[in-house]
C-alpha positions as CSV (number, residue, x, y, z in Angstrom):
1,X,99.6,103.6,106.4
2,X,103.2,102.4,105.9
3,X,105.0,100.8,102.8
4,X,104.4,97.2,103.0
5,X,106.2,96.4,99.7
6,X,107.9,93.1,101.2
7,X,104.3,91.5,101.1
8,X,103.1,92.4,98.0
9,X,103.5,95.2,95.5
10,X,101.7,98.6,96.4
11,X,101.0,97.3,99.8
12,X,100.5,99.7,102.4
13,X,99.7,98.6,106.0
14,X,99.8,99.5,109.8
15,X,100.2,97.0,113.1
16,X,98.0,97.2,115.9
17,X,99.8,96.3,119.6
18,X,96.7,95.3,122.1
19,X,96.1,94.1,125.4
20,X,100.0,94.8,126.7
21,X,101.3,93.0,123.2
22,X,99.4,89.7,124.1
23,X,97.4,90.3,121.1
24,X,97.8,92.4,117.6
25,X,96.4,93.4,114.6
26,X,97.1,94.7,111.4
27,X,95.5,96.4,108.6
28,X,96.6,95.8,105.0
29,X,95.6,97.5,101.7
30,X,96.2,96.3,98.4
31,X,95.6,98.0,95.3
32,X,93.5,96.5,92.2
33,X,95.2,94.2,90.4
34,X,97.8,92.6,92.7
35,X,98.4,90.4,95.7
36,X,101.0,89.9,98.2
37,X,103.7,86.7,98.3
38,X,102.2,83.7,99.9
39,X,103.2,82.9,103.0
40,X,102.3,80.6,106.6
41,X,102.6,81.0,110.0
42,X,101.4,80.1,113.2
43,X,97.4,79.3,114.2
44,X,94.7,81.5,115.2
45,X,95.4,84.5,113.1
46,X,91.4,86.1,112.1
47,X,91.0,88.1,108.8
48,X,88.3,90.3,108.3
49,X,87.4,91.7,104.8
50,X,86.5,95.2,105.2
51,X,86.4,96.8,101.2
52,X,87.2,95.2,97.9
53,X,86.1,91.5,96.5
54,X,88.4,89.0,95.8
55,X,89.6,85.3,97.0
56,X,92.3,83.7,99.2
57,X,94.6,80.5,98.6
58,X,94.8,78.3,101.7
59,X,96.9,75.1,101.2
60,X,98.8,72.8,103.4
61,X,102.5,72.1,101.9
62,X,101.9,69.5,99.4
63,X,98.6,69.5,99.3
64,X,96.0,71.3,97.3
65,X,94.6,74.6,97.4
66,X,91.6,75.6,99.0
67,X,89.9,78.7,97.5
68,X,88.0,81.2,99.2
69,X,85.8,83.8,97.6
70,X,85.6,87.1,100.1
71,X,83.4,90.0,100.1
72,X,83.3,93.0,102.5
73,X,82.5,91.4,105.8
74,X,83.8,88.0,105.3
75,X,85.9,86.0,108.1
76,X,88.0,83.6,107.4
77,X,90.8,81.4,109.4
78,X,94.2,80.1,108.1
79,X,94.7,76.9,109.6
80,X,98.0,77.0,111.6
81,X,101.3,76.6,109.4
82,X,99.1,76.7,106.5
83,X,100.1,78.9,103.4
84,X,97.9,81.5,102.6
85,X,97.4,84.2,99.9
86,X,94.9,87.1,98.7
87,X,94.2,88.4,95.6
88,X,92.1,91.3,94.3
89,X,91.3,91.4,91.0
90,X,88.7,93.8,91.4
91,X,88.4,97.5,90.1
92,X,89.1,98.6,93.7
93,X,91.8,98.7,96.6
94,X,91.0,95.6,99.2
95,X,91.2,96.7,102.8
96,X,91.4,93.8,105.7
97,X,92.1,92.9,109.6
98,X,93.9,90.4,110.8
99,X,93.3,89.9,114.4
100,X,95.7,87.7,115.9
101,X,96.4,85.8,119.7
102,X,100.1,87.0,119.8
103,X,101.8,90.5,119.6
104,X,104.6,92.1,117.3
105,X,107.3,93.6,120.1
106,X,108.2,90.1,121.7
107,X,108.2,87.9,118.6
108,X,107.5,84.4,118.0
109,X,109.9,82.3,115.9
110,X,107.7,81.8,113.0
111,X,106.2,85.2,113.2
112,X,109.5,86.8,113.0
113,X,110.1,85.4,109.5
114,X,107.0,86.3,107.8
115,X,108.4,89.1,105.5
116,X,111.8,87.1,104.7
117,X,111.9,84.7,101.6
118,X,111.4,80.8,102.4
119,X,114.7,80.1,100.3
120,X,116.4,82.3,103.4
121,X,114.7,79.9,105.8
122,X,111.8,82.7,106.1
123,X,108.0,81.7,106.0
124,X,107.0,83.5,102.6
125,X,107.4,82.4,99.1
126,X,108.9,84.7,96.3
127,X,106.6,85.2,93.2
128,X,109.3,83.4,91.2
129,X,108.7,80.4,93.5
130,X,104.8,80.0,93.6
131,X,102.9,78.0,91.6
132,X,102.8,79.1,88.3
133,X,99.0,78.2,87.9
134,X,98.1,80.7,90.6
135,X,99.9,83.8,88.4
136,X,97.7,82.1,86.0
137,X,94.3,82.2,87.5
138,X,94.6,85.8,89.1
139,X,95.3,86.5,85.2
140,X,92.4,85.0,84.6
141,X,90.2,86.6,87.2
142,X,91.5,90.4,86.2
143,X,90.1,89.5,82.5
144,X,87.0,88.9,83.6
145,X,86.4,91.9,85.6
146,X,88.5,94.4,83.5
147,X,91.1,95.1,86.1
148,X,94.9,96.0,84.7
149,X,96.8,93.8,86.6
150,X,99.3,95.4,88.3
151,X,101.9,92.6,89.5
152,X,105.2,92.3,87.8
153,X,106.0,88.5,88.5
């Protein structure tokens, strides 16, 4: 797998082209104690826990969060244009698939600014930028599992 660092610290991922690039997938790993930048795009992206427990954010901008609790085998949706985040505060690396209705090579708009910073006009939000009550919680969550968190904010 391939450095995936402007997600989330430690992350390591490949990308999946399918069907002529009219579908995609990619496969993420994050280590214990850390999560990637939130960040939105467009609709009908599918994310499949494979290893490692932990929870998402969903929110719509300006509204509250919605929490999700995952476990190996759990599927889960991000509403389109909705933020979205993943933590794992667990002992153990969190593996997932994210099966999505549109390819990498021919790019659209939104989906070409998922890595860049939302201050850049990019979809993703800088750690310095979130919420500070979600740094907070994933605190939180490490302490009650043990886990060293590994996330310089």
């Amino acid at each position: 797998m391939r450095d995936r660092s402007l997600r989330g610290q430690g992350a390591t991922g490949i990308r999946l082209h399918l069907a002529a690039n009219t579908m995609s997938a990619h496969l993420e790993q994050y280590p214990s104690g850390t999560y990637p930048r939130g960040h939105r795009h467009g609709p009908g992206a599918h994310i499949v826990i494979l290893s490692g427990e932990g929870y998402s954010f969903l929110w719509e901008e300006g509204q509250p969060r919605i929490r999700i609790d995952w476990r190996p085998g759990s599927l889960f949706v991000p509403p389109a244009n909705w933020f979205h985040q993943h933590f794992n505060p667990d002992n153990e690396p969190v593996r997932y698939l994210a099966l999505k209705p549109w390819g990498f090579t021919y790019k659209v708009e939104d989906l070409s600014k998922t890595d860049q910073d939302i201050r850049a006009g990019g979809t993703q939000i800088d750690y310095k930028d979130q919420d500070p009550e979600i740094h907070a919680i994933f605190l939180s969550e490490c302490s009650k599992r043990g886990t060293e968190v590994r996330v310089a904010i």
